[in-house]
DRENDO-1510 file (C-alpha; in Angstrom, 1 decimal, always signed):
<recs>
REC; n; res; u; v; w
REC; 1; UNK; +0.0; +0.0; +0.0 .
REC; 2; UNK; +3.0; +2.3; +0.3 .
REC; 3; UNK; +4.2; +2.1; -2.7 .
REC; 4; UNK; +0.9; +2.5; -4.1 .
REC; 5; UNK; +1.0; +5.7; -1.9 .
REC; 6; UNK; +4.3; +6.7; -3.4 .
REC; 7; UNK; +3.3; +6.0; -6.7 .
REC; 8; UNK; +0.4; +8.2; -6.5 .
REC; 9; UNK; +2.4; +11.2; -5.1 .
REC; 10; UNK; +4.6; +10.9; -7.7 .
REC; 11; UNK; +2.2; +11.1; -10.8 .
REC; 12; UNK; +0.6; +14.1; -8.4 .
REC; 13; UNK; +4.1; +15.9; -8.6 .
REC; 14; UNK; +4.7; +15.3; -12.4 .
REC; 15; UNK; +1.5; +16.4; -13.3 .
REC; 16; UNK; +1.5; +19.9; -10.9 .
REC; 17; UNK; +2.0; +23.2; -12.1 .
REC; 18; UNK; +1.3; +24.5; -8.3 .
REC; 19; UNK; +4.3; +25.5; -6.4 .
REC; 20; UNK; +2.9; +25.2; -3.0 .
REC; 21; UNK; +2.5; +21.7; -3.8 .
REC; 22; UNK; +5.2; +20.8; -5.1 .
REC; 23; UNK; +7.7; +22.7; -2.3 .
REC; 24; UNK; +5.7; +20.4; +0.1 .
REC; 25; UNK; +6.5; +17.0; -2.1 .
REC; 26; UNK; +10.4; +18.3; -1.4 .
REC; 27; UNK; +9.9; +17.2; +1.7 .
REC; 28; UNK; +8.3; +13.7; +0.7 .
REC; 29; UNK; +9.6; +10.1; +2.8 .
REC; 30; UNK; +9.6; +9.1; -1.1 .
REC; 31; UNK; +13.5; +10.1; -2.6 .
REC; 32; UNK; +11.9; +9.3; -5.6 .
REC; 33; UNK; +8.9; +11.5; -5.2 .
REC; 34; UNK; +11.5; +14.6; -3.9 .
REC; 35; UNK; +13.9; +14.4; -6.5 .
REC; 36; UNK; +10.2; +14.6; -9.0 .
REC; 37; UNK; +9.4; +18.0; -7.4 .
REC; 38; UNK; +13.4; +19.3; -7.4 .
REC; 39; UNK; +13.0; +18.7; -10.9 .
REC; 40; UNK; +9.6; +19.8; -11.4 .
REC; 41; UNK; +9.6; +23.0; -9.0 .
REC; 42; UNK; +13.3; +24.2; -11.0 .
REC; 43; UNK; +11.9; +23.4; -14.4 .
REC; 44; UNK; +8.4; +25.9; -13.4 .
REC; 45; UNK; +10.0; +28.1; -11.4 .
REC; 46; UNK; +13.7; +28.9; -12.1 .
REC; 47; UNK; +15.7; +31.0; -10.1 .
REC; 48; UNK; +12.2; +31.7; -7.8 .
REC; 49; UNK; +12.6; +28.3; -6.6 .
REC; 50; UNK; +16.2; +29.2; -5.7 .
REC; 51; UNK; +15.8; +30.5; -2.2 .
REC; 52; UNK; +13.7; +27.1; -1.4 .
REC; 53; UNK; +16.2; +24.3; -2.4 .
REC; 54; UNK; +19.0; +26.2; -1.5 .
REC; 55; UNK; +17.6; +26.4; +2.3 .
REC; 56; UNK; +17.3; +22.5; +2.1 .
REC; 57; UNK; +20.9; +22.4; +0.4 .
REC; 58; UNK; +22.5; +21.3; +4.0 .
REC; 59; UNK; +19.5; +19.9; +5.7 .
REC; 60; UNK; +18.3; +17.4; +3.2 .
REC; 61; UNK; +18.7; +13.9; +2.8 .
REC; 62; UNK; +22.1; +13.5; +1.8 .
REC; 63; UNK; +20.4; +11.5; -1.3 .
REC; 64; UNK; +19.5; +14.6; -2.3 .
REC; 65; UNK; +22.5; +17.2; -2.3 .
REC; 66; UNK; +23.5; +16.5; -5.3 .
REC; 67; UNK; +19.7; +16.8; -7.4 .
REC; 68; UNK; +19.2; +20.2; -5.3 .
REC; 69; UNK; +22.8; +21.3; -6.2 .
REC; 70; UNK; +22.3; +20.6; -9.3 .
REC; 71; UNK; +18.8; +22.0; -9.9 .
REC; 72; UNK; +20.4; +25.5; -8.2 .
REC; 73; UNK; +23.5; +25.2; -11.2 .
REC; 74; UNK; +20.7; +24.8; -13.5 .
REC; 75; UNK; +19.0; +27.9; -12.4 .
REC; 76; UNK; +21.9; +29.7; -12.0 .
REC; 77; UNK; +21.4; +30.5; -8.5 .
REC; 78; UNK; +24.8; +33.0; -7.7 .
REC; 79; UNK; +24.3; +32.0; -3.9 .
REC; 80; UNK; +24.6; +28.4; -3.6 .
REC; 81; UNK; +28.2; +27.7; -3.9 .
REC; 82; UNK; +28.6; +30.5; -1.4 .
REC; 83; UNK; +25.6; +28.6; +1.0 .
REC; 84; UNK; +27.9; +25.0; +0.7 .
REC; 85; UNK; +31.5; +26.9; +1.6 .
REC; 86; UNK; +30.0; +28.1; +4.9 .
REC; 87; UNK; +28.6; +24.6; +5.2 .
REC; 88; UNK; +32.2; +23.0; +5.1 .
REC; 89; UNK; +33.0; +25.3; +9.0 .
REC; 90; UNK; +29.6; +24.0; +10.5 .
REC; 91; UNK; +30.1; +21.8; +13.7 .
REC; 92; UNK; +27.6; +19.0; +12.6 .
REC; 93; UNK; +29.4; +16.9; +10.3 .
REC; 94; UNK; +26.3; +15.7; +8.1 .
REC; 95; UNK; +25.8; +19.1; +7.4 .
REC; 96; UNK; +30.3; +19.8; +6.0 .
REC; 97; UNK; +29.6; +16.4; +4.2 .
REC; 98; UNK; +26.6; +17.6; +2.2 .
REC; 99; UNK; +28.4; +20.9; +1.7 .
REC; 100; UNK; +31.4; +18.8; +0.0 .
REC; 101; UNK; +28.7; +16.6; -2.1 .
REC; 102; UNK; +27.0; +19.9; -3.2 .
REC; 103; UNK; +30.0; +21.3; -4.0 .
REC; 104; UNK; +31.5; +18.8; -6.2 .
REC; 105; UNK; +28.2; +19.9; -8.5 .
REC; 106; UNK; +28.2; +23.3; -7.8 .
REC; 107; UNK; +31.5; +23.7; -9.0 .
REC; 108; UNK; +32.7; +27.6; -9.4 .
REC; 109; UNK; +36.0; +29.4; -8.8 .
REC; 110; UNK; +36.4; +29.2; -5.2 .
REC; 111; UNK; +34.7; +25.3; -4.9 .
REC; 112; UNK; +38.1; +23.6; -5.1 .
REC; 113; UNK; +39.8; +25.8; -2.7 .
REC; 114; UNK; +37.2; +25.0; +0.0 .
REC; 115; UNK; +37.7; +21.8; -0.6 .
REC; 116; UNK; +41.0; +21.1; -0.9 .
REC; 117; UNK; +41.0; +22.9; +3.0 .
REC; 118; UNK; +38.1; +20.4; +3.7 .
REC; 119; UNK; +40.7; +17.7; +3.2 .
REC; 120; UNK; +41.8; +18.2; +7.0 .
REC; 121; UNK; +38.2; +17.3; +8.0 .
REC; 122; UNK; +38.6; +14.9; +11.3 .
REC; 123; UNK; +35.6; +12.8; +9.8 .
REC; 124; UNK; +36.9; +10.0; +7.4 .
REC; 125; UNK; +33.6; +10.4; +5.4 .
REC; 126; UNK; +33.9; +14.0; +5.0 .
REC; 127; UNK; +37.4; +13.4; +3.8 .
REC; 128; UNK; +36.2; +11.3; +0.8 .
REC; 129; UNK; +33.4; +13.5; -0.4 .
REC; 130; UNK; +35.9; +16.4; -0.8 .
REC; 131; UNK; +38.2; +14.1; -2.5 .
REC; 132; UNK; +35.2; +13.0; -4.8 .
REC; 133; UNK; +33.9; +16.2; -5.1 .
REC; 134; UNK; +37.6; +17.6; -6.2 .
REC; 135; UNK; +37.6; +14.3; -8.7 .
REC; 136; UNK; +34.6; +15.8; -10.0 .
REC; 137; UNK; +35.3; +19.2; -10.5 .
REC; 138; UNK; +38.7; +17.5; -12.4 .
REC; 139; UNK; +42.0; +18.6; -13.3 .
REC; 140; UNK; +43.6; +20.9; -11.0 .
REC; 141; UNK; +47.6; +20.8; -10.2 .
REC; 142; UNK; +47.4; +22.0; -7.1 .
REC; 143; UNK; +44.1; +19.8; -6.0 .
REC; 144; UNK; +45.8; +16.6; -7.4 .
REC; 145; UNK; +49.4; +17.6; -5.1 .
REC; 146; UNK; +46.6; +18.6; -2.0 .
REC; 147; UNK; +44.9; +15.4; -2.7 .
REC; 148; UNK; +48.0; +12.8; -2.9 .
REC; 149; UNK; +48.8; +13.5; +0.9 .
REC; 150; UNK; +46.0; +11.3; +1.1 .
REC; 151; UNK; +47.0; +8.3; -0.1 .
REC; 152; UNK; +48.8; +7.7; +3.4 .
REC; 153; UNK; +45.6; +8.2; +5.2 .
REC; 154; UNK; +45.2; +6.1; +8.1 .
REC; 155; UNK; +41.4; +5.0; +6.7 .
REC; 156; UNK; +41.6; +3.0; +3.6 .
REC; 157; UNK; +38.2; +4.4; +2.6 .
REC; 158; UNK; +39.9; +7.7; +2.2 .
REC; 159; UNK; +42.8; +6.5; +0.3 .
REC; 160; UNK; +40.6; +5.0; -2.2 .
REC; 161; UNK; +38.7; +8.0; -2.7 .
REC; 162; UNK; +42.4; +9.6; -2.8 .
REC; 163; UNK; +43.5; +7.3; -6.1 .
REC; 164; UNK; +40.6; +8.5; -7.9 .
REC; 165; UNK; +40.6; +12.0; -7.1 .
REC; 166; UNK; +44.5; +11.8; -8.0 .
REC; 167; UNK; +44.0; +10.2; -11.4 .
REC; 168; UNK; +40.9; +12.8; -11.9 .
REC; 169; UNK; +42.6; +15.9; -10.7 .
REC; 170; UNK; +46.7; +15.3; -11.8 .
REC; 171; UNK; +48.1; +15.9; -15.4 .
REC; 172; UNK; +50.2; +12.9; -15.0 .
REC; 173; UNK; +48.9; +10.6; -12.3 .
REC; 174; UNK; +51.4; +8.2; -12.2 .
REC; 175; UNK; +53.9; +9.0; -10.0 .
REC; 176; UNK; +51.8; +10.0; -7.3 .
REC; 177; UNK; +49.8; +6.7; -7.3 .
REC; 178; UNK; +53.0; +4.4; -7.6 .
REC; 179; UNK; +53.1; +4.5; -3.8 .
REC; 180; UNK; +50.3; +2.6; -2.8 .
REC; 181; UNK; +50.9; -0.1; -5.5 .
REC; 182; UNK; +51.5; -2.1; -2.3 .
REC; 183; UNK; +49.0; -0.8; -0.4 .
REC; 184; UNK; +48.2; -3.6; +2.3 .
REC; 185; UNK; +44.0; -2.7; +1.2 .
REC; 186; UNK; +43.5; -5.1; -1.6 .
REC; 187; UNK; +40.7; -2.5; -2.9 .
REC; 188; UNK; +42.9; +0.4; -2.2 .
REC; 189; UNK; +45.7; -1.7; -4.4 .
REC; 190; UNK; +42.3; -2.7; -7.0 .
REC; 191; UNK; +41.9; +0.9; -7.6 .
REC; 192; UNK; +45.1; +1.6; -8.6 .
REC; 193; UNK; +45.2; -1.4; -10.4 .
REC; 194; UNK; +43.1; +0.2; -13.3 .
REC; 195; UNK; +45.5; +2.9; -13.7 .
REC; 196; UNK; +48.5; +0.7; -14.1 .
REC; 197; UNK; +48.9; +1.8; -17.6 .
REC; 198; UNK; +50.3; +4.7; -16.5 .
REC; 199; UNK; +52.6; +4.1; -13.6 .
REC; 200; UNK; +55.9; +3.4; -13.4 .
REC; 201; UNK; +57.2; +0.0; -14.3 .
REC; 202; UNK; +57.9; -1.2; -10.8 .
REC; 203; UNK; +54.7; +0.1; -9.6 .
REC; 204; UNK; +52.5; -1.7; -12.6 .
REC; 205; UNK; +55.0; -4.9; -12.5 .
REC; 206; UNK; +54.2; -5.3; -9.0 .
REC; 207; UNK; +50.6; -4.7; -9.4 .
REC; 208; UNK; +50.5; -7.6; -12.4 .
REC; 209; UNK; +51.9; -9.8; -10.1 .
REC; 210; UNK; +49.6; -9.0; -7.3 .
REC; 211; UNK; +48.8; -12.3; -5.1 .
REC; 212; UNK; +45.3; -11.4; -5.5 .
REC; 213; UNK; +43.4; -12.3; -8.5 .
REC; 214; UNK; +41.2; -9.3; -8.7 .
REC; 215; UNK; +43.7; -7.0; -8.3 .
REC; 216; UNK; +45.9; -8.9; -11.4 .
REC; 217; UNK; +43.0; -8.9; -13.4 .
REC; 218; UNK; +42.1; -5.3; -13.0 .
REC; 219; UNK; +45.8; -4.6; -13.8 .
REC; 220; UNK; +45.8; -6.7; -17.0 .
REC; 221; UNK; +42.3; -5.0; -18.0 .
REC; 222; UNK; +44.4; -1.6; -17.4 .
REC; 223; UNK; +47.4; -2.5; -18.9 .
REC; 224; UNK; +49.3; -0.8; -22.2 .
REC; 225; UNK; +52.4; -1.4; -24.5 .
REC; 226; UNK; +55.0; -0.5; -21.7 .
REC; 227; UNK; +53.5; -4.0; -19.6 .
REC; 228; UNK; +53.1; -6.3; -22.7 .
REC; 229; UNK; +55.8; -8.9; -21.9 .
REC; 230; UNK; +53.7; -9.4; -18.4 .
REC; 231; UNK; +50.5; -9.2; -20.1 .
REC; 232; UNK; +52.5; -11.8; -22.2 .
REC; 233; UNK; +53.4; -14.0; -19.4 .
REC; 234; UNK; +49.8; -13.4; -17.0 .
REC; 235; UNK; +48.1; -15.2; -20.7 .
REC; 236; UNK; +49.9; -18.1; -20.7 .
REC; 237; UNK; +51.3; -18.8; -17.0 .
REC; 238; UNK; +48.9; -17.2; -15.0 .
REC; 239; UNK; +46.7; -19.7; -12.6 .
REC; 240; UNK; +43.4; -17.7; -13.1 .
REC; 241; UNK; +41.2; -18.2; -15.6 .
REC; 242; UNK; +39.6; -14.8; -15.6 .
REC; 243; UNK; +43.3; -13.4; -15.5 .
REC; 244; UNK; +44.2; -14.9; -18.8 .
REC; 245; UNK; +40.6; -13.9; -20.4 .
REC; 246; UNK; +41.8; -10.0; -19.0 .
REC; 247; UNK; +45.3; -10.6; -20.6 .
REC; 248; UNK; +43.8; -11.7; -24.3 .
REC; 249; UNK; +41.3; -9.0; -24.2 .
REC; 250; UNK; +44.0; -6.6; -23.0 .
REC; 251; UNK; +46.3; -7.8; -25.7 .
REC; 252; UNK; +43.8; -7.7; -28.0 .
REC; 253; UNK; +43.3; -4.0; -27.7 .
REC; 254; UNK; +46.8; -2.9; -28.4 .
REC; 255; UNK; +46.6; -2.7; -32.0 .
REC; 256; UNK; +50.1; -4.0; -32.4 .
REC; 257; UNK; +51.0; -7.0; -34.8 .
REC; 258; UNK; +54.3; -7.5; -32.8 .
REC; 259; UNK; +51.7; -9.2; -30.3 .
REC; 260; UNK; +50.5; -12.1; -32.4 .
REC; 261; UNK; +52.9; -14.5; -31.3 .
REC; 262; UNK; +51.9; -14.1; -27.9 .
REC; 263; UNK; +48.6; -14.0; -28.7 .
REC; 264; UNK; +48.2; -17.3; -31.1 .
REC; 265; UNK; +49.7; -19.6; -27.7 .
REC; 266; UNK; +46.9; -18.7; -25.7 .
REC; 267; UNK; +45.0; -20.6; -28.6 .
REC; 268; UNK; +46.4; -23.5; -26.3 .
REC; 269; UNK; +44.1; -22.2; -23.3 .
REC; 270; UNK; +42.0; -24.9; -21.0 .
REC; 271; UNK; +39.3; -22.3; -20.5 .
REC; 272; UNK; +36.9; -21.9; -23.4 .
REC; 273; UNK; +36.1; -18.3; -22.3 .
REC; 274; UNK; +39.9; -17.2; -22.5 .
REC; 275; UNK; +40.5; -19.1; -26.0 .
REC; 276; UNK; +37.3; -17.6; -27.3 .
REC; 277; UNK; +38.6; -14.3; -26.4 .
REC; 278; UNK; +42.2; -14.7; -27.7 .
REC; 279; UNK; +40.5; -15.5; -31.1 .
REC; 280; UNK; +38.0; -12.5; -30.8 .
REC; 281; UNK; +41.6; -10.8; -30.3 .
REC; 282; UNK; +43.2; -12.1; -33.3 .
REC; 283; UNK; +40.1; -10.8; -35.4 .
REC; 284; UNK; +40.8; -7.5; -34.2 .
REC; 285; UNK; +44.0; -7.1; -34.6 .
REC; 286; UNK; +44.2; -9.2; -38.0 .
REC; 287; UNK; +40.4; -9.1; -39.4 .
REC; 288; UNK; +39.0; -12.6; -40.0 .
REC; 289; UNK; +40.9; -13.1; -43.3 .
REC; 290; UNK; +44.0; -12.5; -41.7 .
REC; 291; UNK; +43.2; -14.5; -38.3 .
REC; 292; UNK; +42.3; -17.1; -40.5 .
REC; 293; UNK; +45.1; -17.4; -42.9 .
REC; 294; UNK; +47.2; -17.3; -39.6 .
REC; 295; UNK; +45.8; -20.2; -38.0 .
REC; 296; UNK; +46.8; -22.2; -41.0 .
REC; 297; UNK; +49.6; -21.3; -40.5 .
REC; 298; UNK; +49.9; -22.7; -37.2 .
REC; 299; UNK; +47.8; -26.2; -39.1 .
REC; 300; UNK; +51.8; -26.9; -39.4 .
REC; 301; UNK; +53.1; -26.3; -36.4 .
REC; 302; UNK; +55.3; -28.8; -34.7 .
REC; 303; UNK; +52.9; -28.2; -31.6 .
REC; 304; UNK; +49.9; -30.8; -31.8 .
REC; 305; UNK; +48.2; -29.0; -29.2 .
REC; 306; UNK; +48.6; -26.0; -31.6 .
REC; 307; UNK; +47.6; -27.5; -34.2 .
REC; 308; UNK; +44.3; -28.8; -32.5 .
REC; 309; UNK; +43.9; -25.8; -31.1 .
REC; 310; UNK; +43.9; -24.1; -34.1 .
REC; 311; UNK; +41.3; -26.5; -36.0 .
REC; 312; UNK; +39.2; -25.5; -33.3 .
REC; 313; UNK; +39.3; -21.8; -33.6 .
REC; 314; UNK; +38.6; -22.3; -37.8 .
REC; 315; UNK; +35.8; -24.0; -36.9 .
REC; 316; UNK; +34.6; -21.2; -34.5 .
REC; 317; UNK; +35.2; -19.0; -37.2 .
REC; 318; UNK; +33.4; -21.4; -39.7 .
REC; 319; UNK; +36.3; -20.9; -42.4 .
REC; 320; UNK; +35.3; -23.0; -44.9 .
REC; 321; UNK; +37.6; -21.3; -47.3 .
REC; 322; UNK; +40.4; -23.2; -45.4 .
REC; 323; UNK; +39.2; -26.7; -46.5 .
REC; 324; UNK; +42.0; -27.6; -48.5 .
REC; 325; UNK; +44.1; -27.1; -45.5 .
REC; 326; UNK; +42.1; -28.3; -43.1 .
REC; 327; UNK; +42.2; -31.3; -45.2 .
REC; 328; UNK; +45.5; -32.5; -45.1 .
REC; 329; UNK; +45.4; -33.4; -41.7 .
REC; 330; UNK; +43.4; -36.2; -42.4 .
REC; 331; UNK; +47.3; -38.1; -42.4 .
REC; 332; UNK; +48.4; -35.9; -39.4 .
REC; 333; UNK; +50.6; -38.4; -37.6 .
REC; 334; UNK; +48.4; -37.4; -33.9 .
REC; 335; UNK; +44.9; -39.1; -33.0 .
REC; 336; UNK; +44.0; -36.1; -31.1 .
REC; 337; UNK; +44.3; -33.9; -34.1 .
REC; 338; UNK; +42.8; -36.3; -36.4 .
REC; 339; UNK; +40.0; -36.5; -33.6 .
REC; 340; UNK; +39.6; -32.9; -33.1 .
REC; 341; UNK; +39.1; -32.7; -37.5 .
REC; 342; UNK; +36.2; -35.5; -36.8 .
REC; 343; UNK; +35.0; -32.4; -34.5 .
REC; 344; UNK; +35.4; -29.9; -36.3 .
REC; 345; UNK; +34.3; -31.1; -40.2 .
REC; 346; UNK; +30.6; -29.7; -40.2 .
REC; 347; UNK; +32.2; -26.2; -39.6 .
REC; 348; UNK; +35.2; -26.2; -41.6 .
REC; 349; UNK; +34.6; -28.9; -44.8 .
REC; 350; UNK; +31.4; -28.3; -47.9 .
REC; 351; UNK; +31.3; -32.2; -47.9 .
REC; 352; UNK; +32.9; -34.0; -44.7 .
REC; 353; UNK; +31.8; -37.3; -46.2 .
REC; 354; UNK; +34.7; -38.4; -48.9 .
REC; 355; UNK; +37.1; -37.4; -45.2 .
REC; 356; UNK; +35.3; -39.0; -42.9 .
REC; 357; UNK; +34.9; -42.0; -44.8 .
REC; 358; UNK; +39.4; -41.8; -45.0 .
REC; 359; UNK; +39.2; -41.8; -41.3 .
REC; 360; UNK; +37.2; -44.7; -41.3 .
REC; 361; UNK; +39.7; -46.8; -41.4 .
REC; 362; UNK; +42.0; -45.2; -39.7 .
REC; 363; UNK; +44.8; -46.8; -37.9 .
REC; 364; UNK; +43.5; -45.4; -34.5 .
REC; 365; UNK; +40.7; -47.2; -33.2 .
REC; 366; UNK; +39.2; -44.0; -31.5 .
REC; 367; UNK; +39.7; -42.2; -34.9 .
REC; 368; UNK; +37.7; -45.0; -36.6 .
REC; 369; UNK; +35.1; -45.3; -34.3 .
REC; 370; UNK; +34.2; -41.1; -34.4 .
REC; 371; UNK; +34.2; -41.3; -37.7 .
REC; 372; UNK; +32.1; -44.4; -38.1 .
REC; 373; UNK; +29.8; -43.1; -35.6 .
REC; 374; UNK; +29.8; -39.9; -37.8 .
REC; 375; UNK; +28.7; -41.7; -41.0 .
REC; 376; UNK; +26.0; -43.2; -39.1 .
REC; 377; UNK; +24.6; -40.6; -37.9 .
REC; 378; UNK; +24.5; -38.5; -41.4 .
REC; 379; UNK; +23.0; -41.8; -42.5 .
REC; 380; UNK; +20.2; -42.1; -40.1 .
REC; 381; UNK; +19.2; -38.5; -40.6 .
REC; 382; UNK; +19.3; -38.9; -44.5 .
REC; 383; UNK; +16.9; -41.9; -43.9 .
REC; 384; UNK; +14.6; -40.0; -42.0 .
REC; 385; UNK; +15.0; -37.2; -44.3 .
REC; 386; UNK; +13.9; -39.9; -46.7 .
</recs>
């Protein structure tokens, strides 16, 4: 029945066009109905409205700073930035953390020095929505140096909010967020992690070695040229499946050549989701002609995993323009790969029969049994067909 209720103010305050009804919704249980008539009561009223929201500014729910700072910015309301840099000296702290929240909306010349000042807050949550509100209001030299002090904070809340204002706020984040690359926080060390493109080697190395998983994956995600010989070695050595998957794709986005190498092993992969993904790499970095005339290529390789691994992908890619060479390894001197062309003939071959019929007889008895089973099969649904 409540949300019946609720529903029913809100339709009320979407359809009003009287004020004194809708400056009463502002004060609605409902966040959903209040943020209607912030909307609703700026969009009729403009800067009339001003001297309402703006007295609500500190007071509200703090769910609602940021639609009433907002609604004031929209209104151009001269007043408001001034109402939130008084609010940053008031004793009650829920009222100096919506002043920061407002603030980081508000914006306007003397915003960022307010709150770079509000970084000394004693309350750990007023600390972050400075630093968020600073990350909002974006780059600023002397916010992201003001900021950086607070990577060391003692409350790892803080120091997360710290990496992002950092990397909002500073030209050339790197350096500064290097130090908590071994941050004993795992999601203080996570949020650096998708920034490791641009720190220093040491910094990112140790980040893509990271004994957590997530924070290794978040790292590969982030990565760039300067970390592709780890990105390398996380693809092919790395324990974690989703860690290999966030190497490939990370690899995949490079959009150099020189990568292919690397790339074409992780063919190899026991997970399907991180071999799918190195081919969706290959793709992008070679276009399907090219990925495919690669992994013919590799149809010769010395490797028979490689080489099964590779009749596998084809098939994924349903390259049937690769028969001929696909073909040939009807006399490949492995079962497995012979097998794994049993598997893969439907996808790859315009007429499997005059192969599978080859196989047979092959010398393997699993080889001949797949394929006899095969035949069978494409016999009993021709009979039906029949």
């Amino acid at each position: 029945m409540a949300h019946a209720d609720a529903t029913e103010r809100l339709r009320a305050v979407l359809a009003s066009t009287e004020d004194s009804v809708l400056t009463r919704s502002l004060d609605d249980p409902s966040p959903e109905v209040a943020i209607a008539a912030i909307r609703r009561l700026a969009e009729l009223e403009g800067v009339r409205a001003a001297a309402e929201l703006r007295g609500r500014l500190l007071s509200a729910d703090l769910s609602l700073v940021p639609e009433l700072a907002s609604a004031l910015r929209k209104i151009g309301d001269g007043s408001a930035v001034e109402v939130a840099i008084a609010g940053l000296q008031g004793e009650r702290y829920t009222r100096r953390l919506a002043a920061a929240r407002a603030l980081g909306v508000l914006r306007g010349p003397r915003a960022a020095g307010a709150l770079r000042a509000a970084l000394d807050d004693e309350i750990a949550g007023v600390r972050v929505a400075a630093l968020c509100a600073l990350a909002q209001i974006g780059p600023d030299t002397d916010a992201a140096g003001d900021c950086a002090r607070l990577l060391s904070d003692a409350n790892s809340h803080v120091r997360i909010a710290a990496v992002r204002a950092v990397a909002r706020t500073a030209a050339r984040p790197g350096a500064m967020l290097a130090q908590v690359a071994s941050d004993p926080d795992r999601v203080v060390r996570l949020e650096v992690a998708r920034h490791v493109a641009g720190l220093p080697q040491p910094a990112a190395g140790a980040l893509l070695a990271d004994h957590d998983l997530r924070v290794r994956e978040a790292a590969a995600q982030g990565a760039g040229m300067a970390q592709v010989g780890q990105l390398a070695a996380l693809l092919i050595e790395d324990p974690a499946a989703d860690v290999r998957h966030a190497a490939a794709k990370a690899l995949g986005s490079l959009g150099d050549e020189r990568i292919i190498d690397v790339l074409v092993s992780g063919l190899e992969d026991g997970d399907a989701i991180v071999r799918t993904a190195v081919l969706c790499a290959l793709e992008r970095l070679l276009t399907r002609r090219g990925a495919i005339s690669r992994l013919c290529r590799e149809l010769l390789c010395e490797r028979r995993g490689r080489r099964r691994a590779s009749l596998y992908a084809l098939a994924h890619l349903k390259a049937t323009e690769a028969a001929d060479e696909v073909g040939r390894l009807a006399d490949d001197p492995d079962p497995d790969v012979r097998l794994a062309l049993i598997h893969t003939a439907d996808a790859l071959l315009p007429d499997p029969k005059p192969l599978l019929r080859y196989l047979a007889a092959d010398s393997d008895a699993a080889v001949r049994h797949a394929a006899q089973i095969w035949l069978l099969r494409r016999e009993h649904a021709a009979g039906k067909g029949s």
